[in-house]
C-alpha positions in Angstrom: 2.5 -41.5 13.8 3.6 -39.9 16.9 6.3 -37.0 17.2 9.8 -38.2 18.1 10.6 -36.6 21.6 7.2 -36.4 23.2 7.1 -38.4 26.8 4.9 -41.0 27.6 2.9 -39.0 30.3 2.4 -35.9 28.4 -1.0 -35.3 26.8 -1.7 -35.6 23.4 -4.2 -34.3 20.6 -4.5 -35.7 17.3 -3.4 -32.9 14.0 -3.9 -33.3 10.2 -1.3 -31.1 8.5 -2.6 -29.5 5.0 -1.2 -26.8 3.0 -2.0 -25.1 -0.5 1.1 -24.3 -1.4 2.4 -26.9 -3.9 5.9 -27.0 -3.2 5.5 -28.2 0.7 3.0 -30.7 0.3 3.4 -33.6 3.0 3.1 -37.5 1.7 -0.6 -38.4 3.0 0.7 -40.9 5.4 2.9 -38.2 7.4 -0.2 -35.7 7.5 -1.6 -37.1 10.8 0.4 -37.1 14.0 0.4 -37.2 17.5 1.8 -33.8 19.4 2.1 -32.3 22.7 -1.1 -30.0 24.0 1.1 -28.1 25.3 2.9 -27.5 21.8 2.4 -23.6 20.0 3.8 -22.4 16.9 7.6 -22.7 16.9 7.3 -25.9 18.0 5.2 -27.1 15.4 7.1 -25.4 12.7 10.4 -26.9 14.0 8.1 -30.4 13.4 7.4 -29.6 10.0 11.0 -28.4 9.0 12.9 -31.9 10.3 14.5 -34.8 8.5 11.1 -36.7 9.0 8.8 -34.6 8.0 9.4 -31.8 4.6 13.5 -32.0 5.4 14.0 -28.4 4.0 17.4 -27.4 3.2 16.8 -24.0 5.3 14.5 -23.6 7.9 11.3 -21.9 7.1 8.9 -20.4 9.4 5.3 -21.6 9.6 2.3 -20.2 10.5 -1.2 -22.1 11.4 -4.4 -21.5 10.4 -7.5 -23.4 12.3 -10.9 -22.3 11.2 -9.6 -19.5 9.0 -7.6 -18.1 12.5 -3.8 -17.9 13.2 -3.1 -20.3 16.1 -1.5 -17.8 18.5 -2.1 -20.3 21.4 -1.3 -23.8 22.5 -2.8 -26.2 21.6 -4.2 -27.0 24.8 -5.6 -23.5 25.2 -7.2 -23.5 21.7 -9.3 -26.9 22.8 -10.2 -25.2 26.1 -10.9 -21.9 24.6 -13.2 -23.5 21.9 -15.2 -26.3 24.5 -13.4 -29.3 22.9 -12.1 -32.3 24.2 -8.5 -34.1 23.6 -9.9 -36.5 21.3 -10.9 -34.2 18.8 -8.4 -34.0 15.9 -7.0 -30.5 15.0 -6.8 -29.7 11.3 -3.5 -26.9 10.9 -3.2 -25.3 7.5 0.4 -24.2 7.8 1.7 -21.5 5.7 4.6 -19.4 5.2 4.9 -17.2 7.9 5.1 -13.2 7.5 8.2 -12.0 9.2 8.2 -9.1 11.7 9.5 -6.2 9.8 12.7 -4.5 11.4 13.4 -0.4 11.0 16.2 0.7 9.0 16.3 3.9 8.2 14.7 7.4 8.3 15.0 10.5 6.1 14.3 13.6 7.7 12.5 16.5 5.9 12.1 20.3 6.6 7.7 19.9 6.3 4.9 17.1 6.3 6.0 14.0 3.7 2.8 13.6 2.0 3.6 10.9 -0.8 6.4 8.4 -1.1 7.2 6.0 -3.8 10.3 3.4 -4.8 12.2 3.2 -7.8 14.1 -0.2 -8.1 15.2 -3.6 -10.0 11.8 -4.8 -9.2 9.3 -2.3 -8.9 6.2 -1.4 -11.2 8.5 2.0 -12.5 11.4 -0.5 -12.6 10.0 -3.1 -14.7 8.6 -0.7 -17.0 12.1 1.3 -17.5 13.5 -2.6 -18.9 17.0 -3.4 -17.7 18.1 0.1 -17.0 18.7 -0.1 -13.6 21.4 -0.9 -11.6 20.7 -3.2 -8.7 21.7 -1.6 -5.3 20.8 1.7 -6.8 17.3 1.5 -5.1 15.7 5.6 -4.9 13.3 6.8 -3.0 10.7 10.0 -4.0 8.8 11.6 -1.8 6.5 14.7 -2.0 6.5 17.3 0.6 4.0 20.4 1.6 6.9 22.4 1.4 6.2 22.2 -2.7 9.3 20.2 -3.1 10.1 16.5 -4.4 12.7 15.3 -3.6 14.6 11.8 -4.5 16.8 10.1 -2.2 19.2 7.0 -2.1 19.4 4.0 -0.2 21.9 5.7 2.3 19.3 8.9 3.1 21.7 11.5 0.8 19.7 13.4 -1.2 20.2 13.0 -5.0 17.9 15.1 -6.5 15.5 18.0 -5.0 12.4 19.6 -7.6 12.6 23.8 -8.6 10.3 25.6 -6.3 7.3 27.4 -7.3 8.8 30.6 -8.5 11.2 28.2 -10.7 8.5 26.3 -12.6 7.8 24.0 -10.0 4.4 23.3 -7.5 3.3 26.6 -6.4 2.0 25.0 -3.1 2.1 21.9 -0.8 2.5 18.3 -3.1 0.0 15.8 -2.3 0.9 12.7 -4.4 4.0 11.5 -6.6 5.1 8.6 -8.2 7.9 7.4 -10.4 7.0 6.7 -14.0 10.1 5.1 -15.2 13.8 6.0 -13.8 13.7 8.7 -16.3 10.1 10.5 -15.4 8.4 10.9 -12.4 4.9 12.6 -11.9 3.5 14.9 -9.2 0.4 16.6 -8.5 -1.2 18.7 -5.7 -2.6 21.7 -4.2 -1.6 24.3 -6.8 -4.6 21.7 -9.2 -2.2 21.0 -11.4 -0.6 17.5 -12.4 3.0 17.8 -13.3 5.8 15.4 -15.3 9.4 15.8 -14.6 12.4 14.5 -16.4 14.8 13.0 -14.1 18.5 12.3 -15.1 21.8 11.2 -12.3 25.1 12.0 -13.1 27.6 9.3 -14.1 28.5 8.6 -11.0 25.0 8.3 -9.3 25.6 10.7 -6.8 23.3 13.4 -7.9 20.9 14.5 -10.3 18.6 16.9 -11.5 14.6 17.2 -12.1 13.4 19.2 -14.6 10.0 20.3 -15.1 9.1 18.2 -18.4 4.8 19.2 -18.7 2.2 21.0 -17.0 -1.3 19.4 -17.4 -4.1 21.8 -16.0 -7.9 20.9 -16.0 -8.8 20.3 -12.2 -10.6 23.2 -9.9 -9.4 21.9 -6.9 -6.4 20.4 -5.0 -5.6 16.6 -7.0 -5.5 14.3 -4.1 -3.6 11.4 -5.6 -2.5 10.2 -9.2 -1.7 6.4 -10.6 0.1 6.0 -13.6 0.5 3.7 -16.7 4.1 3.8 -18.3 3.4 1.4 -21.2 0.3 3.6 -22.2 1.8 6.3 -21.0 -1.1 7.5 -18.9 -2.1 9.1 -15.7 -5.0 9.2 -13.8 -6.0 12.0 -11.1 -8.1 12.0 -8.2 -9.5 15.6 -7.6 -11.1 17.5 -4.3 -13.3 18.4 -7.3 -15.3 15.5 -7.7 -13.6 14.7 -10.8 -11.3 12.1 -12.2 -9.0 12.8 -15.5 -7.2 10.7 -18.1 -3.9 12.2 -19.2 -0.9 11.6 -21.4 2.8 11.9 -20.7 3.0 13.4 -24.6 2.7 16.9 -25.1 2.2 16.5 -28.9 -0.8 14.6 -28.3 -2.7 16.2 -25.3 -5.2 18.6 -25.6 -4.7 22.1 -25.4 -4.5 23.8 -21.7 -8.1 25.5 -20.5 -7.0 29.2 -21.2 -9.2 30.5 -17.9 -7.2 27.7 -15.7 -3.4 28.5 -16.7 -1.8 31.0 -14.3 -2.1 34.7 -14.6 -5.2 33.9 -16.8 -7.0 36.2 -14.0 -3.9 38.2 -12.5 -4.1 42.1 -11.8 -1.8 44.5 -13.2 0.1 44.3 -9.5 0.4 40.9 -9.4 3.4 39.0 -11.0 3.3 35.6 -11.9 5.9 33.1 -12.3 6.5 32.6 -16.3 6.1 28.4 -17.2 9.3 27.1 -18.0 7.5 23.8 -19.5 4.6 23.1 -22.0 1.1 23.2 -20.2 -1.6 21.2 -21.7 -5.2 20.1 -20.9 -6.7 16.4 -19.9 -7.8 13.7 -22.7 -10.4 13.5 -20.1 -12.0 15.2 -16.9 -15.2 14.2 -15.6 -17.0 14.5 -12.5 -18.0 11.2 -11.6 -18.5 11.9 -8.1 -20.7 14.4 -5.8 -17.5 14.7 -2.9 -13.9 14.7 -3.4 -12.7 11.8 -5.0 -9.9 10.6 -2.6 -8.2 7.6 -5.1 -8.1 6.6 -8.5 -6.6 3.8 -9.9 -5.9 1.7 -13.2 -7.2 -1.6 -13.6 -3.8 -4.0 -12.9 -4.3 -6.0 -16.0 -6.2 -3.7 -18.6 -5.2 0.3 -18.8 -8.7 1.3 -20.5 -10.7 0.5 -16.9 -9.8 2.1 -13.8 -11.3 2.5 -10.4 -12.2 5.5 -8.2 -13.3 6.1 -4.3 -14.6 9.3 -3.1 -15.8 10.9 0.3 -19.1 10.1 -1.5 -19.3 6.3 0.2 -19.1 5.1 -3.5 -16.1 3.2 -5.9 -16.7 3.1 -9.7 -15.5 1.1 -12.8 -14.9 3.8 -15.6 -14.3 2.5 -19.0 -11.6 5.3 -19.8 -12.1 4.7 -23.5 -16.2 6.5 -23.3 -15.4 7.9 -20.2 -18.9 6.1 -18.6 -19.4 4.8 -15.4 -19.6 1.1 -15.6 -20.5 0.4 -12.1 -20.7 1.9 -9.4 -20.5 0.3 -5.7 -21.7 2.1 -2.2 -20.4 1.7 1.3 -21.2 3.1 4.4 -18.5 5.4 5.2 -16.7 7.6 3.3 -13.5 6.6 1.3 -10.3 7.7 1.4 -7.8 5.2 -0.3 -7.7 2.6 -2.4 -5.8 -0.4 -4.0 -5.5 -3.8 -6.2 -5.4 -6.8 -4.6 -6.4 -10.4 -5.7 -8.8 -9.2 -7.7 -10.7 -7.4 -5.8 -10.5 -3.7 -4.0 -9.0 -2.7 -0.9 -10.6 0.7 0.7 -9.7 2.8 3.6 -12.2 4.0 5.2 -12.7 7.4 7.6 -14.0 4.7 10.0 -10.9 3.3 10.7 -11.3 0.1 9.1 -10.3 -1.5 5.2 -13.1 -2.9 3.5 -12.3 -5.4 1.0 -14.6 -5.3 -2.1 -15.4 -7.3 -5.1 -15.9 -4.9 -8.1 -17.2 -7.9 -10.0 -20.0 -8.2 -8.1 -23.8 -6.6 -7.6 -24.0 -3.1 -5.5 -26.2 -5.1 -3.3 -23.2 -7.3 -2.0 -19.8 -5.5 -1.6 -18.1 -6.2 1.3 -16.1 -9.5 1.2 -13.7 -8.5 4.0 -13.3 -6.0 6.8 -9.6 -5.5 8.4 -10.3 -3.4 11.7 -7.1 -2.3 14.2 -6.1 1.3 12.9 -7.5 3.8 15.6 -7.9 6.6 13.1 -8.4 6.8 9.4 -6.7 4.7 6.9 -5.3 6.8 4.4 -2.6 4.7 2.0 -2.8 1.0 1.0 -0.4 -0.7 -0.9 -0.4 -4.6 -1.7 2.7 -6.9 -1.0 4.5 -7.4 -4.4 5.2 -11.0 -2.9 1.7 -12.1 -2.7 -1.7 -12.0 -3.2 -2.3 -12.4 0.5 -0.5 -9.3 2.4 -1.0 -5.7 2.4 0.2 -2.7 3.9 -1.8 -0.1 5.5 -1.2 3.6 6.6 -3.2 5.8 9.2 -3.3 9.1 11.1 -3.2 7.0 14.1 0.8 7.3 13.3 1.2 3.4 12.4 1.4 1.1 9.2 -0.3 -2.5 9.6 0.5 -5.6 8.0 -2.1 -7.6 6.9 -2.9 -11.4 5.9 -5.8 -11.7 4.4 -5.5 -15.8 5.2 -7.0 -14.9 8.6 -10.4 -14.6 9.2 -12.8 -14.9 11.5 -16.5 -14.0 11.9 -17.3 -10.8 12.7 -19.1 -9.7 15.8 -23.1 -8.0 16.2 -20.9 -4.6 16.7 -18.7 -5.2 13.6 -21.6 -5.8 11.2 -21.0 -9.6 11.3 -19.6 -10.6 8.2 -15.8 -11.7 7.7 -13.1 -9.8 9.7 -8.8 -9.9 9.5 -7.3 -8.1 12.4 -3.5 -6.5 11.6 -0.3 -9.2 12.1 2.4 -6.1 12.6 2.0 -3.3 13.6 4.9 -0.6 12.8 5.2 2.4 14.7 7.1 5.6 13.6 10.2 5.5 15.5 10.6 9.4 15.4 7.8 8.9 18.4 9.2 6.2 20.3 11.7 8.5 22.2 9.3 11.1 23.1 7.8 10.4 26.4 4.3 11.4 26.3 1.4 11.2 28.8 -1.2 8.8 30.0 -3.3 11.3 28.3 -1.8 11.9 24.8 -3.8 9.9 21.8 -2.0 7.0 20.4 -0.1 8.3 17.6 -1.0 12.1 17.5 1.3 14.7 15.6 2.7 11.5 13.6 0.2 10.8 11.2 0.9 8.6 8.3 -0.1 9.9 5.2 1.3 7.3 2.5 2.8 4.1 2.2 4.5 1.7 -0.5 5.5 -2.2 -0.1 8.6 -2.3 -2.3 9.9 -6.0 -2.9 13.3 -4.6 -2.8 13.5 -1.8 -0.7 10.9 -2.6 1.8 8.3 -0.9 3.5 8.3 2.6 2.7 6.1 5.7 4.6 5.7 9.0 4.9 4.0 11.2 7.6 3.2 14.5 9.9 6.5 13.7 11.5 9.0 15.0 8.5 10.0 11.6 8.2 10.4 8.9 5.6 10.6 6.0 7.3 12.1 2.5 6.1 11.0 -0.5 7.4 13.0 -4.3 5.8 10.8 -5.7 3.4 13.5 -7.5 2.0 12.8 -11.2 3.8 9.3 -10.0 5.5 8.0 -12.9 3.5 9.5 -16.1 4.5 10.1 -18.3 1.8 12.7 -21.5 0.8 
């Protein structure tokens, strides 16, 4: 069939729609069509959404894939581009497309923001609280290297801010935090300690307070970054030790404290230190697993007794939390320094600047199933799309975030490694730089690196960096759907 509209002198190319999404399949007789060459992505997604064609109620914006590539051409120009004639026929996979995310909001802070995580109807802490929350009541934590948390609303008012050192709280800069449930939150960083807080809001949910809860000592060096399991009530900790510990939000059933680790254990008569106003207890746990500071750790998304650790060591391993052994353990070729869940498989941020995708499942001799290059610096926070299993978010000290689709691939060139490459769809900048003139000769991005990053399905895109800044870009819509 041809497409209604198109004049009789214009040239034509031959196109097969296909999709794997079940709920936009096309009869087989309307698959093949007649189009303009001159036709590019609107105008074939305007094709697909009319009364002839899928007849959606609302419109919804397509994306094409040829070969594994988003068509960001005409069609004329792909044929040209790839030495084919007219006659050829052109199958498009068309998919939903991924919205450019809009800025919202920032939320300015006195130092670096190191950490940031979402609390809301529909995030991991969220579903694990049950039906507690309130929808529109969306929060916001985020860690500072001032020592403070701090937890904000959707409006950028400060509802809750952490003690400070000399009131039970960090005794230095906070490197990681993330929400538990609405009611705890945990925190760890360069004072080598991991810390829980109970947090409570008054009636009216204008402010609240955080109270130091448990202190969990055990690490000899800054803790790097934390993940958490509410149901088992478990957290994991990533150390500039080497090491990686298991510990529970209970303080009946952890272990007792290392005596030799607890403050003032080697204090002079003229120095004072700060009394604990909370319980301090020891890891179920702690072993060095690694030979260079372990930069992630993670639980295994479907089964709490396995988790995942990177390290500046090249390597990720499977521990089996229950013996605390290695189960396997995967090398890469450039040290690690974040990691996340995604499909099944790993995402890693390398100090090269790229992601590597990885297959834990696999043999150490074949790892890489992916490489996503486009950051200009490292790529220190990953966090998957809670709409997908397709997207993720990335942060970098090149002072941007990148969206990625992992639908797009091409092959990789002699100076990549070869192998399969996705290259960034969005970039988002930090708009606390985008008023600052700078000069030809400034590095894209310096004095606003991103240090971490969350993709909240309610909230949106959520990161923190070098500029004091929590920045908010829509997620809410990013993914185009019916």
């Amino acid at each position: 069939m041809a497409a209604s509209g198109i004049g009789a002198e214009a040239q034509q190319v031959l196109i097969n729609f296909t999709t794997t999404a079940a709920d936009l399949q096309l009869p087989e007789e309307q698959r093949q069509l007649l189009v303009p060459s001159d036709i590019k992505r609107y105008g074939l997604s305007k094709i697909l959404n009319s009364e002839s064609m899928l007849d959606t109620a609302q419109t919804i914006p397509f994306d094409f894939l040829v070969n594994g590539q988003f068509l960001r051409t005409s069609l004329e120009d792909y044929l040209k581009e790839n030495g084919l004639s007219f006659e050829s026929t052109i199958t498009l996979e068309y998919v939903r497309s991924l919205m450019p995310p809009s800025y919202q909001a920032s939320f300015e802070h006195e130092d670096w923001v190191s950490s940031v995580d979402v609390l809301s109807e529909k995030s991991r802490a969220g579903i694990w609280s049950g039906n507690k929350l309130v929808p529109g009541q969306d929060r916001v934590l985020s860690a500072s290297y001032d020592g403070l948390l701090r937890i904000w609303n959707g409006s950028g008012s400060i509802i809750a801010t952490s003690p400070s050192g000399s009131q039970g709280g960090h005794g230095a800069s906070i490197k990681t935090a993330k929400f538990l449930s609405s009611s705890q939150i945990a925190s760890a960083g360069l004072d080598r300690t991991v810390r829980l807080w109970k947090y409570s809001e008054a009636d009216d949910h204008m402010s609240g307070v955080l109270k130091p809860s448990l202190e969990l000592y055990g690490h000899k060096a800054s803790v790097d970054a934390i993940d958490v399991h509410a149901p088992t009530g478990r957290i994991l900790s990533a150390g500039a030790d080497g090491c990686v510990g298991l510990w529970t939000t209970s303080k009946t059933s952890a272990p007792a404290a290392p005596a030799e680790l607890l403050p003032g254990a080697n204090a002079t008569k003229k120095r004072k230190v700060a009394a604990s106003v909370a319980p301090q207890r020891g890891a179920l746990s702690l072993s060095q697993y690694h030979s260079s500071p372990v930069s992630a750790a993670v639980f295994h998304p479907q089964d709490a007794s396995v988790a995942y650790s990177a390290s500046q060591d090249h390597t990720i391993k499977t521990l089996d939390l229950t013996t605390s052994l290695v189960v396997t353990t995967l090398t890469t070729a450039h040290p690690l320094l974040s990691l996340c869940s995604i499909r099944g498989m790993l995402a890693a941020g390398t100090s090269a600047r790229h992601i590597t995708l990885i297959d834990p499942r696999v043999s150490a001799a074949a790892t890489s199933v992916m490489t996503l290059r486009g950051h200009r610096n490292m790529a220190t926070s990953i966090s998957a799309s809670p709409e997908n299993d397709h997207s993720l978010v990335s942060a970098s000290h090149d002072g941007t975030c990148r969206i990625w689709d992992l639908r797009s691939v091409r092959s990789g060139t002699q100076a990549e490694g070869q192998g399969s490459v996705s290259e960034s769809v969005y970039v988002i900048e930090r708009e606390s730089q985008k008023s600052k003139k700078r000069s030809a000769a400034d590095v894209p991005g310096r004095g606003c690196k991103v240090f971490s990053v969350v993709w909240d399905k309610s909230l949106g895109i959520v990161s923190g960096g070098e500029d004091k800044q929590v920045q908010i870009n829509r997620g809410r819509d990013l993914l185009a759907s019916v």
